[in-house]
N, C-alpha and C positions, 0 to 999 in steps of 0.2 A: 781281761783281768790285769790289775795293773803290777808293774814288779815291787819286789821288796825295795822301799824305799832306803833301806840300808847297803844294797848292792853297788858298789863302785860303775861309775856310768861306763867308766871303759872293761868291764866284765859283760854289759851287754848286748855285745853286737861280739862280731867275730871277723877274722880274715885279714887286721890289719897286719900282723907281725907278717904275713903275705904277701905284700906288696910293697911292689918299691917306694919308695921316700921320694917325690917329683914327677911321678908320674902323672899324664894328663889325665884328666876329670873329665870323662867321654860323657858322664850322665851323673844326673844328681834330681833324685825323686823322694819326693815327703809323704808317704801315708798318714792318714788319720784326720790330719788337718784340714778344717772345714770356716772358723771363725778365721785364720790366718791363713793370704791366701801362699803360693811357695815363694813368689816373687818378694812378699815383704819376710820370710823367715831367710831366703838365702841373701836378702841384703843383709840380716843381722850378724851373716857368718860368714869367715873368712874362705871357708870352702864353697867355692862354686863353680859349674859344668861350663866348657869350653863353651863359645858359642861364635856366631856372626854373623854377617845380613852382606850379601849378594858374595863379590870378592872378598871381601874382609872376613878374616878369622881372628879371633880373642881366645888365645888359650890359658886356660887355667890349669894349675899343676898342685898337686896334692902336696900336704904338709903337716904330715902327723903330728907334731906339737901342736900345728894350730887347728888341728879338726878332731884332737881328746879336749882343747880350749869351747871348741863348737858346741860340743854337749854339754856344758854348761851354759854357753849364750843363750842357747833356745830355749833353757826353763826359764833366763833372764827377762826374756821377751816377752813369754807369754804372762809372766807375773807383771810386767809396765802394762800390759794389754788386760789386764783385770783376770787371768784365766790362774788362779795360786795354786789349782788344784791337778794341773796341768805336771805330763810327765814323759820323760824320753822312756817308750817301750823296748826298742833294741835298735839294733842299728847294724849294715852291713857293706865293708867296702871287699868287692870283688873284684878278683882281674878279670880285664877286658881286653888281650891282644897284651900290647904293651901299657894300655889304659887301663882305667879303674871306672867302675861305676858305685856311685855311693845313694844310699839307700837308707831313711830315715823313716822311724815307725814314732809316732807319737801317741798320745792319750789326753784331748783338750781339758777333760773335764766340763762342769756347770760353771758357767761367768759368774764375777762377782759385780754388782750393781748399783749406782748411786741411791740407795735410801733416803738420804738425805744431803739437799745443796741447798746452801746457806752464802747470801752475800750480804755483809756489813757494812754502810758505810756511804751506799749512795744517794743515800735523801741530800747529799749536797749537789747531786747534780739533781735537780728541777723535781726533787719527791717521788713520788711511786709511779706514776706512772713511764718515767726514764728506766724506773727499776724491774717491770717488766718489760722492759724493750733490750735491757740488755741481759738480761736471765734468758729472753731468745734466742740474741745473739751470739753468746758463748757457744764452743762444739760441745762441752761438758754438757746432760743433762740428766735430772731429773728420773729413776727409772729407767735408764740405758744403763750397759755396759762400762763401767768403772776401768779408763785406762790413763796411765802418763803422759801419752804425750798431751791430747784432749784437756788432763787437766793443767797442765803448763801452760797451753795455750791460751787458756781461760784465763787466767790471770796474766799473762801478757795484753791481752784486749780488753781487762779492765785495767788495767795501770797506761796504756796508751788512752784510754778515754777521758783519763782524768787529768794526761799531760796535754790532754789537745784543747784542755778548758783553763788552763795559766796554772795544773797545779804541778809544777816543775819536776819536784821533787818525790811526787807520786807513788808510793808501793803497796804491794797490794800481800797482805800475809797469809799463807798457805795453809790448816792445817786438816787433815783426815784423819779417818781411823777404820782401820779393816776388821772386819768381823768375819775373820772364814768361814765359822762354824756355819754360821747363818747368811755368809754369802753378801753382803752387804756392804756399802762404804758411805760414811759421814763426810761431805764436804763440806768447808766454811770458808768464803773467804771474808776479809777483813783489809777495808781499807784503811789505811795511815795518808790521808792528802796534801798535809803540809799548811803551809801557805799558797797562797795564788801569786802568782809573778807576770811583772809585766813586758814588753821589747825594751831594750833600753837604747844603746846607741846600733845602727848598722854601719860595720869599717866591711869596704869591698877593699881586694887586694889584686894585681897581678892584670889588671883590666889595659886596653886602651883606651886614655881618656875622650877619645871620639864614641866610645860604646858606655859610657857610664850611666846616660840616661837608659838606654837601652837596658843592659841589666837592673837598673832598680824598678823598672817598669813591669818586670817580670818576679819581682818580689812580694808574696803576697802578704807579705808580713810588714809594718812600719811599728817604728818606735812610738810609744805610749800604748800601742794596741795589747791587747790580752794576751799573752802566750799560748801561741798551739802549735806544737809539735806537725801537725798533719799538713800545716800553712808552710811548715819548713821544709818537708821534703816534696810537697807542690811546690816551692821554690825553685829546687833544685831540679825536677825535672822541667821545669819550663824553658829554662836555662840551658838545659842541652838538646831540649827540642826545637833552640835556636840556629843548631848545627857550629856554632861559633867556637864554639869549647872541644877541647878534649879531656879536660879533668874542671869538673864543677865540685866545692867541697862548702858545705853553710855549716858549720861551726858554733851551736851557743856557748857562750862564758862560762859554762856552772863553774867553773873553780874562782873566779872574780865574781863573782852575784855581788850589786851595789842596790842594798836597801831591797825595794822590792822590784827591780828590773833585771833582767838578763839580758847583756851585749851578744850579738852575732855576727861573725864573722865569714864574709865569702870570700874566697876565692876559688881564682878561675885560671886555668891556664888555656890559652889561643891555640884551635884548630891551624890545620894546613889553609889554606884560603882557596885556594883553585886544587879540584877534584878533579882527576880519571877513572872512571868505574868503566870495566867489565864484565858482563856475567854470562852464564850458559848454562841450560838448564831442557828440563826433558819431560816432558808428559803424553801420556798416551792420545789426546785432542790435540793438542798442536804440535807437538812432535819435539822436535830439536828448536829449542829459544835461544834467540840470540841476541843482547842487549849492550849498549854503549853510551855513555853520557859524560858530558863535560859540566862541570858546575864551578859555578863563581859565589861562593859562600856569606860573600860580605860586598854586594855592588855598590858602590858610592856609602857605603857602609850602612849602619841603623842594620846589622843582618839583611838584609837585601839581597835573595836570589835569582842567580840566573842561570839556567839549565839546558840546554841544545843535550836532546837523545833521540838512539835511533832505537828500534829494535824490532826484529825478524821471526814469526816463526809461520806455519802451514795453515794458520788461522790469520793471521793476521800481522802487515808491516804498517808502521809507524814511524815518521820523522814528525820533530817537535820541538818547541822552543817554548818555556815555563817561565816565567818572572813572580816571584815570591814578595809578598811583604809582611811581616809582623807586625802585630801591635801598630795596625792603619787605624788611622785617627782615634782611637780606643784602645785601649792598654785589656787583652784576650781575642780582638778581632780580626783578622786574620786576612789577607786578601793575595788571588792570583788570579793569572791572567795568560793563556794560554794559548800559541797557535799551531794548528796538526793539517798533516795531510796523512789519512790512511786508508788503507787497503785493508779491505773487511772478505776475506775469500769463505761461502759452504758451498756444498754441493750441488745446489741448484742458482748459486750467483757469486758476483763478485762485484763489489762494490766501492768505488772508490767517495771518500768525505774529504772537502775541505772546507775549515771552516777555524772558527777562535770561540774560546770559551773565559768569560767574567765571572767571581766565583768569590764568595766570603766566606768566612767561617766563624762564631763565634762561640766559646766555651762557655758557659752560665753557669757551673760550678765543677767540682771534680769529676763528677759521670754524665752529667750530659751538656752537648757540644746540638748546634744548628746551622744551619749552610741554608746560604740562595743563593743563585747562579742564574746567568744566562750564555745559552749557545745560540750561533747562526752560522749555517755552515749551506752548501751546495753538494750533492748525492746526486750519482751519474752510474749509472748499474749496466754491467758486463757480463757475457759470457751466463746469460742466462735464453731457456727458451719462450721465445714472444710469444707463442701459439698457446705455451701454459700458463705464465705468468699473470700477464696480462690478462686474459678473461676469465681467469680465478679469482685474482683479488681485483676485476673489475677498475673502478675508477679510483682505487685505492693506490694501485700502482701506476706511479707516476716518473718519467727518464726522459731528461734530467730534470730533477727537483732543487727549490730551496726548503730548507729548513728549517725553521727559528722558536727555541722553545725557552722557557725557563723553569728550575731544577729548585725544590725545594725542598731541604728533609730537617728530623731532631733524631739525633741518637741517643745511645744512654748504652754505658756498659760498667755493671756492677758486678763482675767476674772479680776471680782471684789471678788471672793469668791473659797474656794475650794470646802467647802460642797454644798454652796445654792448658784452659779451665777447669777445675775442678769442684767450685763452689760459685752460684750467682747467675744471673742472668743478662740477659743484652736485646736492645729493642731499636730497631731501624727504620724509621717512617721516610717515604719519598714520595716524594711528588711532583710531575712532570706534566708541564702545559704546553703543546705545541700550541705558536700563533701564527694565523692566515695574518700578520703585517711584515713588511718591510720585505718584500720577496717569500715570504714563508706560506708554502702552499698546505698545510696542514693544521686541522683544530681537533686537540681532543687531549685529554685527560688521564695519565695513565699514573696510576699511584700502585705502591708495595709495600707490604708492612711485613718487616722478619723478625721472629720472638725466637729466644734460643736461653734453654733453662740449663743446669749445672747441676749436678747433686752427686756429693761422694755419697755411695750406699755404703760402702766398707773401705776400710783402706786401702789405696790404691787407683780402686775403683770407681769409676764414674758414669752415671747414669745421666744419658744428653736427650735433649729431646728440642727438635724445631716446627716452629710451624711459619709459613711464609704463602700467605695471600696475595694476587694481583688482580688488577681491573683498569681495564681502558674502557672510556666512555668518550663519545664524538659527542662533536658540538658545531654550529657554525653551520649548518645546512649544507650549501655543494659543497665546502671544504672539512665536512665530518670525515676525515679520512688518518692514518697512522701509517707512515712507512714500515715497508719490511722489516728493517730491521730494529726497528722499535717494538715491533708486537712481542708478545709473552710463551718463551719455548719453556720445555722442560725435558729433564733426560741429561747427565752425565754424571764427571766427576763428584759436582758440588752441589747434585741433585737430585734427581732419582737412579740410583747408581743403576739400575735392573735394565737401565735402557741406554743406548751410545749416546751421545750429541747430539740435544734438538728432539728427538726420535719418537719423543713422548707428545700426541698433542694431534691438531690436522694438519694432514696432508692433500697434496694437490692429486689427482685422479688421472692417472697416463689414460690410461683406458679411455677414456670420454675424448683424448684427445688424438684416439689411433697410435698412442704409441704402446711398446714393450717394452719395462723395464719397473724398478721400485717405486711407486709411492714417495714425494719427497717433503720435507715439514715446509708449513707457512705459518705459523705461529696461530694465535690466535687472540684473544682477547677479556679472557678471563683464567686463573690459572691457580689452584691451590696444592701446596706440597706440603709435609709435612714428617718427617725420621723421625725414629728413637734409636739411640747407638746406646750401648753398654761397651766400656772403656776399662781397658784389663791388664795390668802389668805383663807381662811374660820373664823377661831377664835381662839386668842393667836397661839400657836406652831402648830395648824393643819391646812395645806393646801391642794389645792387638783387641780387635772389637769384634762383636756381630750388633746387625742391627738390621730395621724393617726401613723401608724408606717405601714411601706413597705420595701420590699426586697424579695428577692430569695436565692438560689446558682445555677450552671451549671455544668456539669459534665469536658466540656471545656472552656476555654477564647473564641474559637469563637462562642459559642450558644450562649452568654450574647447578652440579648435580655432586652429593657423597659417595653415593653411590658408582659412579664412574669412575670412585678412583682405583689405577691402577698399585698393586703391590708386589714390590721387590723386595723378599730378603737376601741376608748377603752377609759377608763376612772379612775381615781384614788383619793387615798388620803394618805396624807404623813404627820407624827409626826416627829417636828425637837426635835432631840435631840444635846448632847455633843460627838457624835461619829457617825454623820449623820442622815438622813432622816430614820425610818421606811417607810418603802414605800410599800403602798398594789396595785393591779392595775387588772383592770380587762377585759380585750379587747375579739372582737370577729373575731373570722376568716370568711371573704367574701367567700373565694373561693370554689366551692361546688365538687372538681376534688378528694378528698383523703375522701373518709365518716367515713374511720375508725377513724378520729383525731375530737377530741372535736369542737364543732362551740363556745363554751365560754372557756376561759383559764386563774384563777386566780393565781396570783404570790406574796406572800412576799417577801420584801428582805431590805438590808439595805443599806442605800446610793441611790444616782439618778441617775436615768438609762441612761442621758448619761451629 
């Protein structure tokens, strides 16, 4: 039952005149609340529980002005959130040692919901059926949940749509109307579009005149073209994905508008020219990383890179030398050229590559980008057993080998983030031909395709879901064959977490060979995975998931069977930093067919796993 809404909120709770004024906030817990989860009410409020991840502690200290403030925020909140009917039940801050634990009781109430969403305005952009493509668009909809920020946002992405079509001057007018009684809200928007404006002059500022061509080649925008807002900060990011820059700024005129053109203005301020990078870094697979690079930013100029790096860790060393070009013979097309020697170490080999890789890249609009490549390199395998290897994979394994393949994929990523997605999806096509020419003792076919979808379910919250297909196929009669380390594993961090490294898939048979000891993976040749994560606030930068991850490998394309696949659930938690997620995760292997492999399998690593 809900209280007297005339009762002073600081009459309903007890214990504060108790406790000290700065004391730390050992705990902080929300009853009732089910449409908000706690992470997005205690960002609304200035009171919140100490916390921190490994060393690091974050304390928080109590502040009676601003947490009898609190209890007001949170009715603030839940009314932006559609919930008017929404109410603080009591509320209790208790000592705890020298700390406090603070304790909030709420009462959601029934949501109020869009009855009606009304857009005015956009039969100028291409008639009604533009007008259902962005009535989808919007997060505002239809029969959902009536909240502020959603409806903000909605009108931000129609007034960006209409400055991305030359109408400059673009706003879009807000208005609703609440119906408590009945639970309901009227939305309209309405657009005011202006005029259409077109580029007028481009003045660069702050450049070397040896890089002028350079920068405007990266300008997707020229004078007389239509005005789009979306060409200008593609601009800007192409520009510093030159490396050349340390401050890129494009600037249109709106306070000068001449007739119907709008002038834009870049400037750029000059990067350091020659790089030293360091890094170190730590995952449960390759242990301790250790990386080093020298870069020259600007070779003989035109952005022209040149990179010499080394880097070390228990999987794998690498020295290397990269030569970069932008904008090669084509203003988006992209090209490098690359020479390596490494050391590929698992458990059952070690394998030294050397060899150089030729490699383009080409953009073809803002989400998706294509590459072809080719490598030829030379593969000479150590510290593995002949008696196993060898008449396991037969004439497949070959010491020393050449290798010569070429690499062709299209990606596409229509996300809202690169580190932390919350909205969109991303699609990876590759494809890999080994050729029996020019020294290359392998023919076959190995393609992957990775689809990875995004969906906020609730605020905060993000429901992931991947699925990733492989397949090699031989070709070429004696030389139908696939190096080791080309065939298709599965099992780890960025995999099926339920299982170590590789661990998922076939194995070679000691037994058969009179030896004693584990089962060790050779890959195979056909391979499907496939997660679903649920993505969850916790408090400030730590978030945390549970999720199912499944898949196999085959030895061939026709064993691939659904039924085979093996399932890991599993659970996590992840510190957002400025260079991705630490990510800890910890899943359990179902299936009881292999005793020698772990039934729990814990992973660090950095960045999200898919």
């Amino acid at each position: 039952m809900l209280p007297d809404t005339t009762l002073p909120l600081a009459q309903r709770g007890c214990c504060l005149e108790r406790v000290r004024d700065g004391a730390e906030v050992e705990g902080f817990e929300v009853r009732g609340n089910d449409a908000l989860d706690d992470a997005t009410i205690e960002t609304a409020l200035y009171t919140t529980e100490s916390g921190g991840f490994l060393w690091w502690r974050d304390e928080q200290f109590l502040s009676k002005t601003e947490f009898l403030k609190d209890l007001e925020r949170i009715h603030i909140l839940y009314q932006r959130h559609g919930y008017f009917d929404a109410e603080l039940v009591s509320w209790e801050v208790a000592p705890s040692g020298d700390a406090v634990e603070v304790t909030l009781t709420v009462s959601e109430g029934e949501p109020t919901r869009v009855d009606t969403l009304g857009i005015e305005g956009l039969e100028l952009l291409n008639g009604g059926e533009l007008t259902e493509e962005m009535r989808g668009r919007i997060p505002l909809q239809q029969d959902e949940v009536f909240n502020e920020p959603d409806l903000l946002t909605s009108r931000t992405l129609l007034e960006n749509e209409f400055q991305n079509r030359g109408y400059v001057y673009a706003t879009v007018l807000l208005e609703y109307r609440i119906d408590k009684d009945e639970r309901t809200a009227s939305v309209t928007y309405s657009v005011d579009a202006g005029d259409q404006y077109y580029i007028g002059e481009r003045r660069i500022e702050g450049y070397d005149p040896d890089d002028l061509d350079l920068i405007e080649g990266q300008l997707e925008f020229a004078s007389g073209e239509l005005y789009d807002r979306q060409d200008i900060l593609d601009s800007q990011r192409n520009l510093y994905e030159l490396g050349l820059f340390r401050r890129v700024l494009i600037e249109p005129q709106l306070a000068s508008v001449r007739g119907d053109t709008v002038d834009v203005l870049v400037s750029v301020a000059p990067a350091p020219t020659h790089v030293v990078r360091v890094g170190v870094g730590y995952g449960t697979e390759d242990r301790v990383r250790l990386r080093a690079s020298w870069l020259d930013r600007n070779l003989l100029g035109g952005a022209r890179q040149l990179e010499v790096r080394g880097q070390y860790s228990q999987l794998e060393r690498e020295a290397a030398i990269t030569y970069r070009q932008p904008t090669f013979l084509v203003p988006d097309l992209n090209f490098l050229a690359t020479a390596f020697l490494r050391f590929e170490t698992e458990p059952n080999y070690t394998v030294e590559r050397v060899g150089a890789t030729v490699r383009s890249s080409y953009r073809f609009s803002r989400r998706w980008q294509g590459r072809a490549g080719i490598t030829s390199e030379r593969d000479e395998f150590s510290e593995f057993d002949e008696g196993v290897l060898i008449p396991e994979l037969g004439r497949e394994f070959i010491n020393p080998s050449g290798l010569l393949y070429a690499d062709m994929g299209v990606s596409f990523d229509g996300t809202d983030s690169l580190f932390d997605p919350s909205r969109g999806s991303t699609i990876n096509l590759s494809n890999q031909i080994g050729m029996p020419l020019l020294g290359g003792e392998y023919a076959y076919n190995r393609t992957t395709l990775l689809v990875t979808h995004y969906l906020e379910i609730r605020e905060g919250w993000v429901l992931a879901g991947k699925i990733l297909p492989g397949v090699i196929f031989g070709y070429g009669g004696e030389n139908d064959r696939v190096p080791l380390f080309q065939r298709l594993f599965a099992g780890g961090a960025n995999s099926v977490r339920g299982y170590e490294r590789r661990q998922l898939g076939p194995k070679d048979d000691p037994k058969a060979f009179g030896q004693e000891r584990d089962p060790e993976p050779v890959g195979g040749r056909a391979l499907l995975e496939t997660s679903v994560e649920v993505r969850f606030p916790i408090s400030g930068n730590l978030s945390g998931a549970m999720f199912v991850d499944a898949g196999n490998v085959w030895s061939d394309p026709d064993e691939l069977s659904i039924g085979d696949l093996k399932y890991t659930p599993g659970v996590g938690v992840r510190y957002r930093t400025p260079v991705g997620p630490i990510r800890l995760d910890v899943a359990r292997r179902t299936a009881s067919d292999e005793d020698f492999l772990p039934n729990w399998v814990f992973h660090i690593s950095i960045g999200p796993a898919f």
